[in-house]
Backbone as XML, in Angstrom:
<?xml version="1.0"?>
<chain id="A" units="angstrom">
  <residue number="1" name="UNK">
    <atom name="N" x="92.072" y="88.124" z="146.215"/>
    <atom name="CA" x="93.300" y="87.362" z="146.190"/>
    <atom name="C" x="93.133" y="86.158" z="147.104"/>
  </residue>
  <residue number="2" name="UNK">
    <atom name="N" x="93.531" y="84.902" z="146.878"/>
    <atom name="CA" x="93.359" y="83.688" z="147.425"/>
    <atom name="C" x="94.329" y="84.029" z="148.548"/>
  </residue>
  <residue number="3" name="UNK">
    <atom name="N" x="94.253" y="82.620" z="149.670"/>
    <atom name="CA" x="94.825" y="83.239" z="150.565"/>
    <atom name="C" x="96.457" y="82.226" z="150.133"/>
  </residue>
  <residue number="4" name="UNK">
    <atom name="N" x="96.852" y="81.292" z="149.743"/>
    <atom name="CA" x="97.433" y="81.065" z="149.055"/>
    <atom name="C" x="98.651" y="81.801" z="148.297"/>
  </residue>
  <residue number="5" name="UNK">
    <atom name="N" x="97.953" y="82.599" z="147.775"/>
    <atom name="CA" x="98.781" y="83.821" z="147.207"/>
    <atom name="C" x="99.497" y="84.256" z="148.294"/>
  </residue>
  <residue number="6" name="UNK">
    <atom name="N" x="98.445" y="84.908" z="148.670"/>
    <atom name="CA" x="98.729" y="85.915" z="150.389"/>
    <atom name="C" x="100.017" y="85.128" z="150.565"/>
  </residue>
  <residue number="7" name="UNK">
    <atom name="N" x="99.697" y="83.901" z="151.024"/>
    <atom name="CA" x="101.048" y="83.518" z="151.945"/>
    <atom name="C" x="101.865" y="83.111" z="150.858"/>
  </residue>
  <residue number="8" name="UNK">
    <atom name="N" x="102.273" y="82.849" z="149.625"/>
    <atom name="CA" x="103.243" y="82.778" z="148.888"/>
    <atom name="C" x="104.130" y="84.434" z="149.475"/>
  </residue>
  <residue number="9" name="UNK">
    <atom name="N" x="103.249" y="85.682" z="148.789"/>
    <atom name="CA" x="103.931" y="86.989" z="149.023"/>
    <atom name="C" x="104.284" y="86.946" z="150.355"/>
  </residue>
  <residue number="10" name="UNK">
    <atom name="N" x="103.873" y="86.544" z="151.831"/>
    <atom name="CA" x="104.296" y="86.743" z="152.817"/>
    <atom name="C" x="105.669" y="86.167" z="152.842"/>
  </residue>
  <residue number="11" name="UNK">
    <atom name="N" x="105.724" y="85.060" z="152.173"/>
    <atom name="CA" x="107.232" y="84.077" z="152.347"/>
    <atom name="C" x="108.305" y="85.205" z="151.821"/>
  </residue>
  <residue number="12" name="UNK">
    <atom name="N" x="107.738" y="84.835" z="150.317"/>
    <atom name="CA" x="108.755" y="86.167" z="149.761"/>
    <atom name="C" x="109.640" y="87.114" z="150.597"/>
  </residue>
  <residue number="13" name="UNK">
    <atom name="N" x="108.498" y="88.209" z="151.088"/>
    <atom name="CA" x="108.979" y="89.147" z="152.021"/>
    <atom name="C" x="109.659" y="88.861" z="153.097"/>
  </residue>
  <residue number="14" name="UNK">
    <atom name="N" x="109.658" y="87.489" z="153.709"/>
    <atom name="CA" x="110.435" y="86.958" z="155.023"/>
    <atom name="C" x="111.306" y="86.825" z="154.106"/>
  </residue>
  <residue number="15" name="UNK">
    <atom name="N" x="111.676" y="86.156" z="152.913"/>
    <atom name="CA" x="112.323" y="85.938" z="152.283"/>
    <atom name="C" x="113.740" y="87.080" z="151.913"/>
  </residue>
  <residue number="16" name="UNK">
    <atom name="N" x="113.334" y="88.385" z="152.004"/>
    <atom name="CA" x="114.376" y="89.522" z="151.997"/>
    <atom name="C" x="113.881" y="90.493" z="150.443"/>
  </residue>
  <residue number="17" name="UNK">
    <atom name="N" x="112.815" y="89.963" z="150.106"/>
    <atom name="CA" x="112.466" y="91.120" z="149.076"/>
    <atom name="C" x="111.658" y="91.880" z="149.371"/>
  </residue>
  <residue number="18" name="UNK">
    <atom name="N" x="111.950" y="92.820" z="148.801"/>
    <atom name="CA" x="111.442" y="94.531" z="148.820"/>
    <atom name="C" x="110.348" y="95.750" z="148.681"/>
  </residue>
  <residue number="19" name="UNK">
    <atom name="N" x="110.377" y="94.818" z="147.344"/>
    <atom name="CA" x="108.772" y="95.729" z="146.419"/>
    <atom name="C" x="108.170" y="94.644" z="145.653"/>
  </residue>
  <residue number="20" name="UNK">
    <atom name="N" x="106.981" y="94.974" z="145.744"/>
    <atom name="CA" x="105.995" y="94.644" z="144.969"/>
    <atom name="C" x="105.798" y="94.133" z="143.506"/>
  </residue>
  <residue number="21" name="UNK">
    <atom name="N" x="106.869" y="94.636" z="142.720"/>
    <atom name="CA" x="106.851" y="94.749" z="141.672"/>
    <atom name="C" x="107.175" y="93.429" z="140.941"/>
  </residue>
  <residue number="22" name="UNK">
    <atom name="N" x="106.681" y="93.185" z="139.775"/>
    <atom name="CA" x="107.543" y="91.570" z="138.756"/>
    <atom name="C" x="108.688" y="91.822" z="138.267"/>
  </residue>
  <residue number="23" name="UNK">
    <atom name="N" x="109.182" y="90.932" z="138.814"/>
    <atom name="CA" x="110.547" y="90.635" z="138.249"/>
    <atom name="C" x="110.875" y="90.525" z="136.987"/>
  </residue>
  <residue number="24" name="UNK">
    <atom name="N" x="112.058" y="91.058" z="136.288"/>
    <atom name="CA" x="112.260" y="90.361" z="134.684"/>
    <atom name="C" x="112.221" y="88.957" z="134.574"/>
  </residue>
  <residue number="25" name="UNK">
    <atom name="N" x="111.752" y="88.627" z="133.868"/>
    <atom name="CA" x="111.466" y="87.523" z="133.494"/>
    <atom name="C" x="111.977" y="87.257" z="131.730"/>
  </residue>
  <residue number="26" name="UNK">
    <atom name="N" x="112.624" y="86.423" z="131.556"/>
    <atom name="CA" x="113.270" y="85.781" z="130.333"/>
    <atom name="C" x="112.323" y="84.967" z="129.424"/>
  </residue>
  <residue number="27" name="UNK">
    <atom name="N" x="111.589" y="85.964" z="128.178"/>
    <atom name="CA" x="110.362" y="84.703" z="127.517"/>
    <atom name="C" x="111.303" y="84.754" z="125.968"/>
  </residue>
  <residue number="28" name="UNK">
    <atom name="N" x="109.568" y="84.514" z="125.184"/>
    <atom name="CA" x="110.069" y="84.382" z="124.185"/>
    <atom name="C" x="110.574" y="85.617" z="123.235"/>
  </residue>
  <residue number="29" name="UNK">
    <atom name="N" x="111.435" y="85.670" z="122.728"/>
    <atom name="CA" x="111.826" y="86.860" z="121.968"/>
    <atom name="C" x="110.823" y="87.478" z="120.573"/>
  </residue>
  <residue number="30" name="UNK">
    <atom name="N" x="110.250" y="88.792" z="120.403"/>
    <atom name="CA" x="109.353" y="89.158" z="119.665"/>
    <atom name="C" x="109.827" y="88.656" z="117.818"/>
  </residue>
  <residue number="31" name="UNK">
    <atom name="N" x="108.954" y="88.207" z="117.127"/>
    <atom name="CA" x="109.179" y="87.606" z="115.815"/>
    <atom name="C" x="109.327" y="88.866" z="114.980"/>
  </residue>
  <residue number="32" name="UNK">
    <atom name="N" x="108.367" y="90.048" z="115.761"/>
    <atom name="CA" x="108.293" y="91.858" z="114.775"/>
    <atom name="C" x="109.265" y="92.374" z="114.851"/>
  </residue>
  <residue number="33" name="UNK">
    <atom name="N" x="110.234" y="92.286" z="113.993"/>
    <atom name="CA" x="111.894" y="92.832" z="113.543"/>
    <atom name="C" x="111.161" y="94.243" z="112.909"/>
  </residue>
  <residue number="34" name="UNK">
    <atom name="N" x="112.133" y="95.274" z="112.730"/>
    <atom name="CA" x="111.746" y="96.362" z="112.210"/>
    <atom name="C" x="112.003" y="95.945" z="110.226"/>
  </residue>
  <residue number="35" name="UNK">
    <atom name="N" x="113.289" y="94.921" z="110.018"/>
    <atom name="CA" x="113.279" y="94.431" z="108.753"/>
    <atom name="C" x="111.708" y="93.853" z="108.237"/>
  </residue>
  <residue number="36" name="UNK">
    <atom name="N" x="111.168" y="92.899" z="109.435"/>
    <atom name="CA" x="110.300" y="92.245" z="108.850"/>
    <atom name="C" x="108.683" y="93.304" z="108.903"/>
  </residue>
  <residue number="37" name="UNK">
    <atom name="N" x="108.966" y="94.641" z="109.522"/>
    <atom name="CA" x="107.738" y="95.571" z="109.283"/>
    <atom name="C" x="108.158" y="96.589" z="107.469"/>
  </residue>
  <residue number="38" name="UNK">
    <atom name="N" x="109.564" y="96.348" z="107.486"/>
    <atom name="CA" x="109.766" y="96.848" z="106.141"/>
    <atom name="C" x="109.122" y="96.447" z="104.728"/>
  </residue>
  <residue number="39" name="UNK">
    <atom name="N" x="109.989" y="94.594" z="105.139"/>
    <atom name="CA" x="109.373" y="93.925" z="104.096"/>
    <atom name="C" x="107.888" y="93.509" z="103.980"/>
  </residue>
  <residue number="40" name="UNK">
    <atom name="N" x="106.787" y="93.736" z="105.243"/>
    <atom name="CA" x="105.453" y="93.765" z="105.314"/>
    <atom name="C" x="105.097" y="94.653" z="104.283"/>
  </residue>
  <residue number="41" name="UNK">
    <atom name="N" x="105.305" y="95.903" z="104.858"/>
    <atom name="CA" x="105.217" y="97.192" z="103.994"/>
    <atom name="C" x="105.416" y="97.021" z="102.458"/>
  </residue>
  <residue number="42" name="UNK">
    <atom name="N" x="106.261" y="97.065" z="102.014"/>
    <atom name="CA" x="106.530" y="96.423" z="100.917"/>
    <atom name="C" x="105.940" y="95.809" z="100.102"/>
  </residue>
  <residue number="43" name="UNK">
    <atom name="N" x="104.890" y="95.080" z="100.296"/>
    <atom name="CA" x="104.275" y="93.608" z="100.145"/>
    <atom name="C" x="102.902" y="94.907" z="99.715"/>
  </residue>
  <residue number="44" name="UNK">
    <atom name="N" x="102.412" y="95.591" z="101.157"/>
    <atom name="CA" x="101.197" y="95.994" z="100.826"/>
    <atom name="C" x="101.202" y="96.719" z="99.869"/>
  </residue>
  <residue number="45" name="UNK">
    <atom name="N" x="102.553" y="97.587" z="100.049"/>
    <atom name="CA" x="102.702" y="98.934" z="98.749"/>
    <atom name="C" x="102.452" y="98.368" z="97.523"/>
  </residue>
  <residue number="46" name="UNK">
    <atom name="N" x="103.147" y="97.201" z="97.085"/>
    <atom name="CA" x="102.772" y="96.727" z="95.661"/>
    <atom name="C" x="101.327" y="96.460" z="95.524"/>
  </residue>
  <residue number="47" name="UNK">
    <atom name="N" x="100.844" y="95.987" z="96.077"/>
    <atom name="CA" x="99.056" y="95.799" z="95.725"/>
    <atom name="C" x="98.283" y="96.333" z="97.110"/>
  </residue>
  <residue number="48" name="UNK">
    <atom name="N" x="97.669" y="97.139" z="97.017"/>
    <atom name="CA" x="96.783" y="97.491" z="97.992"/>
    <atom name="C" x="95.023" y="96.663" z="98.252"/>
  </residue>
  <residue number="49" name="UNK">
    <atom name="N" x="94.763" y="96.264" z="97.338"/>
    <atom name="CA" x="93.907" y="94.979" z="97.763"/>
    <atom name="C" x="94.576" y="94.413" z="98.468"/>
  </residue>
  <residue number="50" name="UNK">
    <atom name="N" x="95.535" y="93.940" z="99.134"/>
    <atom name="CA" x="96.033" y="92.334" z="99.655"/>
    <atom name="C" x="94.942" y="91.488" z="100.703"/>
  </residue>
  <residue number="51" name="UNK">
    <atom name="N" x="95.389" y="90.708" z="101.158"/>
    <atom name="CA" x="94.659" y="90.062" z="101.920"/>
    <atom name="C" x="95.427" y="89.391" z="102.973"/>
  </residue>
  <residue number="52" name="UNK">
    <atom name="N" x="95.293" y="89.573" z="104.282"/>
    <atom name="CA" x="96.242" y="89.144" z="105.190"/>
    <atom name="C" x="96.381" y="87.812" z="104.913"/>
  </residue>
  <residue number="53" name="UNK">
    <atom name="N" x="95.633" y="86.474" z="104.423"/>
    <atom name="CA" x="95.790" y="85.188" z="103.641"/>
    <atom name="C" x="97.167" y="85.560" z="102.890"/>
  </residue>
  <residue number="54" name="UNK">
    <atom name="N" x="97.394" y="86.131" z="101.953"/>
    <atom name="CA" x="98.107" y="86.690" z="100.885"/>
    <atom name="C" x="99.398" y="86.617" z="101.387"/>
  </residue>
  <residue number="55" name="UNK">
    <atom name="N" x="99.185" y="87.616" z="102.414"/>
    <atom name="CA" x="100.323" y="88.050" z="103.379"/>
    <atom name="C" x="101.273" y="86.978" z="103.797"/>
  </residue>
  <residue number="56" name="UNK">
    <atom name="N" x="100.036" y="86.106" z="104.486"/>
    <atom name="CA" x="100.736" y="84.794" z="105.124"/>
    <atom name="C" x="101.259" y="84.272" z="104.225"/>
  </residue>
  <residue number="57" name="UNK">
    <atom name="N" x="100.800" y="83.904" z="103.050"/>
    <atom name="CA" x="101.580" y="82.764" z="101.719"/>
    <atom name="C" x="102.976" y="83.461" z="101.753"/>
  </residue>
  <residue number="58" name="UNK">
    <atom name="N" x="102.887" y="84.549" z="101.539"/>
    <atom name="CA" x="104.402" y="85.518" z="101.648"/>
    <atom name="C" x="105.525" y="85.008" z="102.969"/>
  </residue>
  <residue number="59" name="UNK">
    <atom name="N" x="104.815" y="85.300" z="103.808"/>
    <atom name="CA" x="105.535" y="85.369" z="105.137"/>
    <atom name="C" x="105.084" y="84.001" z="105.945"/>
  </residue>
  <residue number="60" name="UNK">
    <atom name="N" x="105.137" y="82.653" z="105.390"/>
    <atom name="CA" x="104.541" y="81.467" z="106.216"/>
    <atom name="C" x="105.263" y="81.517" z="107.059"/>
  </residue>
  <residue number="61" name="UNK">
    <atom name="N" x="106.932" y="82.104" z="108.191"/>
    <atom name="CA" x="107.118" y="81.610" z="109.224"/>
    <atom name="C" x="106.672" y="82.487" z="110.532"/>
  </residue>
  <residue number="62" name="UNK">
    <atom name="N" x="105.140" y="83.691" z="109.743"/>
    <atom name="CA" x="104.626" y="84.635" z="110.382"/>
    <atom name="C" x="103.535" y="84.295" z="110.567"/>
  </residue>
  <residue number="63" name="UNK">
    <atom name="N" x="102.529" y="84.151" z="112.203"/>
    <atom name="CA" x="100.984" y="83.875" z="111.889"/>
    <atom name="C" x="100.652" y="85.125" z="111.468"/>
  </residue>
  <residue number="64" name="UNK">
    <atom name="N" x="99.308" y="84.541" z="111.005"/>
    <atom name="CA" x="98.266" y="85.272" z="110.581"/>
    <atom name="C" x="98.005" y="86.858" z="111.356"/>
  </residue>
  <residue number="65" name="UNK">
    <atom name="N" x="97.880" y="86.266" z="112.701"/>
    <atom name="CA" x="97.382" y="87.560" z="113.724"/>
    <atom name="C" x="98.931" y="88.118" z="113.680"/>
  </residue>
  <residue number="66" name="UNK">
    <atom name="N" x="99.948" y="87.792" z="114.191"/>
    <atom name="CA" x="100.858" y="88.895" z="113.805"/>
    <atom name="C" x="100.919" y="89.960" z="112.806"/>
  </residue>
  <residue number="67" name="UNK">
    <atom name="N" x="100.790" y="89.138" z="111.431"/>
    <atom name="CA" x="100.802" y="90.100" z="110.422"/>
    <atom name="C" x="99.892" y="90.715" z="109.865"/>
  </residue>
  <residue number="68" name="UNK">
    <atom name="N" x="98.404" y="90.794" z="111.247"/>
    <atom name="CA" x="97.385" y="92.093" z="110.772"/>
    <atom name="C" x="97.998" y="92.660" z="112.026"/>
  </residue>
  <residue number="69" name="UNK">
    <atom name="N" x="98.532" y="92.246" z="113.216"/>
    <atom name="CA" x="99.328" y="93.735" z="114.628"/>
    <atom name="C" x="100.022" y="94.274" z="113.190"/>
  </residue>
  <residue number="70" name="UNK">
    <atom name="N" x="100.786" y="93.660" z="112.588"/>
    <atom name="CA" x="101.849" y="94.622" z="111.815"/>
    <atom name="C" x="101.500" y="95.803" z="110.863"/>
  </residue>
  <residue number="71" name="UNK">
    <atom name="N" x="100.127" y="95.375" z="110.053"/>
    <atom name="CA" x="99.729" y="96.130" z="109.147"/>
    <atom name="C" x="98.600" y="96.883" z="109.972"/>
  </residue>
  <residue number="72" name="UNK">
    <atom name="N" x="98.023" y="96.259" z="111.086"/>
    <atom name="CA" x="96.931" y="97.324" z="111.376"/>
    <atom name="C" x="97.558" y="98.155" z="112.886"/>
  </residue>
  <residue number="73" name="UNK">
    <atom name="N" x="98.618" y="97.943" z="113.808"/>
    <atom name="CA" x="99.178" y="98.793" z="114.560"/>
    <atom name="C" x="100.976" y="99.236" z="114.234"/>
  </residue>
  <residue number="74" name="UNK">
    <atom name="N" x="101.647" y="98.584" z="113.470"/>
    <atom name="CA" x="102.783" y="99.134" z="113.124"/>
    <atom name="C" x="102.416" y="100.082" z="111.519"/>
  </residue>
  <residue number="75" name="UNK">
    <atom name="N" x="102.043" y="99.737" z="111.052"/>
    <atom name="CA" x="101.688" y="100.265" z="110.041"/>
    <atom name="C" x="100.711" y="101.076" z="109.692"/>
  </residue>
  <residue number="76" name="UNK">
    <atom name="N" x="99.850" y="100.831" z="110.653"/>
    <atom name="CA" x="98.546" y="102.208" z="110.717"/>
    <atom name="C" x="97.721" y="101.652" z="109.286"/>
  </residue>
  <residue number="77" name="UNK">
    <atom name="N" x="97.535" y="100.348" z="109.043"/>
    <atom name="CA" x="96.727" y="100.577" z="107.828"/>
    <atom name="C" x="95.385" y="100.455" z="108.490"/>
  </residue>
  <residue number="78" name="UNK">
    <atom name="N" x="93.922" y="100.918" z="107.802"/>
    <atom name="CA" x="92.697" y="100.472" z="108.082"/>
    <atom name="C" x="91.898" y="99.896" z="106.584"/>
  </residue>
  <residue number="79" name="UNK">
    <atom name="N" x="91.093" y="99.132" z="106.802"/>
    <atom name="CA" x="89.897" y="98.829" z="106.127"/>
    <atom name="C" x="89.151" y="100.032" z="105.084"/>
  </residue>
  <residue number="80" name="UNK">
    <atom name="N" x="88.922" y="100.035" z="104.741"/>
    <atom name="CA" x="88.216" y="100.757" z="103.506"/>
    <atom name="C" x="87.575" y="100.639" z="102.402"/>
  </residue>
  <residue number="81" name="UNK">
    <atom name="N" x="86.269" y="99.837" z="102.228"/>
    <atom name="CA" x="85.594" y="99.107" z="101.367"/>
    <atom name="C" x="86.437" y="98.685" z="100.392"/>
  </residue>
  <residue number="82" name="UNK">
    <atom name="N" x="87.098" y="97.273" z="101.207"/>
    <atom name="CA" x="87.688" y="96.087" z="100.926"/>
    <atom name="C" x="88.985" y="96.352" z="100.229"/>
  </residue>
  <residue number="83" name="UNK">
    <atom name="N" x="89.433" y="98.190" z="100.977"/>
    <atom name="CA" x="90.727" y="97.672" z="99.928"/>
    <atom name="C" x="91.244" y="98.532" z="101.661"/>
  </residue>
  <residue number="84" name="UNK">
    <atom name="N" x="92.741" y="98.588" z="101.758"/>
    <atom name="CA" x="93.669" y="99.257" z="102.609"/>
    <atom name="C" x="93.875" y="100.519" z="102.563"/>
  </residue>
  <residue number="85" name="UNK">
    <atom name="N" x="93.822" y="101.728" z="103.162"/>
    <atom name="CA" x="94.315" y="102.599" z="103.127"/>
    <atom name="C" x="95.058" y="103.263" z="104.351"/>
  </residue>
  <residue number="86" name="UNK">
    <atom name="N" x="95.854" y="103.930" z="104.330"/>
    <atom name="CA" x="96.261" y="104.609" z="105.509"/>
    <atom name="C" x="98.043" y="104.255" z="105.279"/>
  </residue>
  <residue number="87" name="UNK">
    <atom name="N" x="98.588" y="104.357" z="106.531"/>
    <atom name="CA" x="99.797" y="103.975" z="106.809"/>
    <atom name="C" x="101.062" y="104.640" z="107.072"/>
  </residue>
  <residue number="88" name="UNK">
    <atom name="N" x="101.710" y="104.639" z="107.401"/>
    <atom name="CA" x="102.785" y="105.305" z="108.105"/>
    <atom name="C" x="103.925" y="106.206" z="107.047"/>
  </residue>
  <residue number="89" name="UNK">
    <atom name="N" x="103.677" y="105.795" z="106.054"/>
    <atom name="CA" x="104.794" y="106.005" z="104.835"/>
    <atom name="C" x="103.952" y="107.072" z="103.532"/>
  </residue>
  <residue number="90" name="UNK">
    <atom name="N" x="102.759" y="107.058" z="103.889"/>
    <atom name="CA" x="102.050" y="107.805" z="102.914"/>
    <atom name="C" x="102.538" y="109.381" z="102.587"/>
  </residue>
</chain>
């Protein structure tokens, strides 16, 4: 830890705080609605070839990497010589 740091946290603590811990902090709000893991779903169920490309043409106000978190950790799908299998609904 720089020493920098160090003395930022030292102020702090003169400062009257307590613990260690991060504060809440106010960002950006998550784009993964449970609607929009429905209508993902949806999308794959009709064709199981898809292609996360595919996906995106569907869902352009979704990137790309979101909508493989969606299909490959909300959805549990995996790879399987080039087609999808798996998933939460099976």
């Amino acid at each position: 830890m720089s020493k920098g740091r160090v003395r930022k946290w030292v102020r702090t603590f003169k400062d009257g705080r307590t613990n260690g811990h991060d504060e809440e902090r106010s960002g950006r709000p998550s784009v993964i609605t449970e609607d929009l893991v429905q209508k993902v779903n949806g999308k794959v169920q009709e064709y199981r070839g898809f292609k996360i490309s595919s996906l995106s043409n569907e869902f352009p106000q979704v990137s790309r990497s979101v909508l493989h978190g969606i299909v490959t950790k909300q959805l549990n799908y995996y790879k399987l010589c080039s087609l999808w299998a798996g998933g939460r609904f099976l």
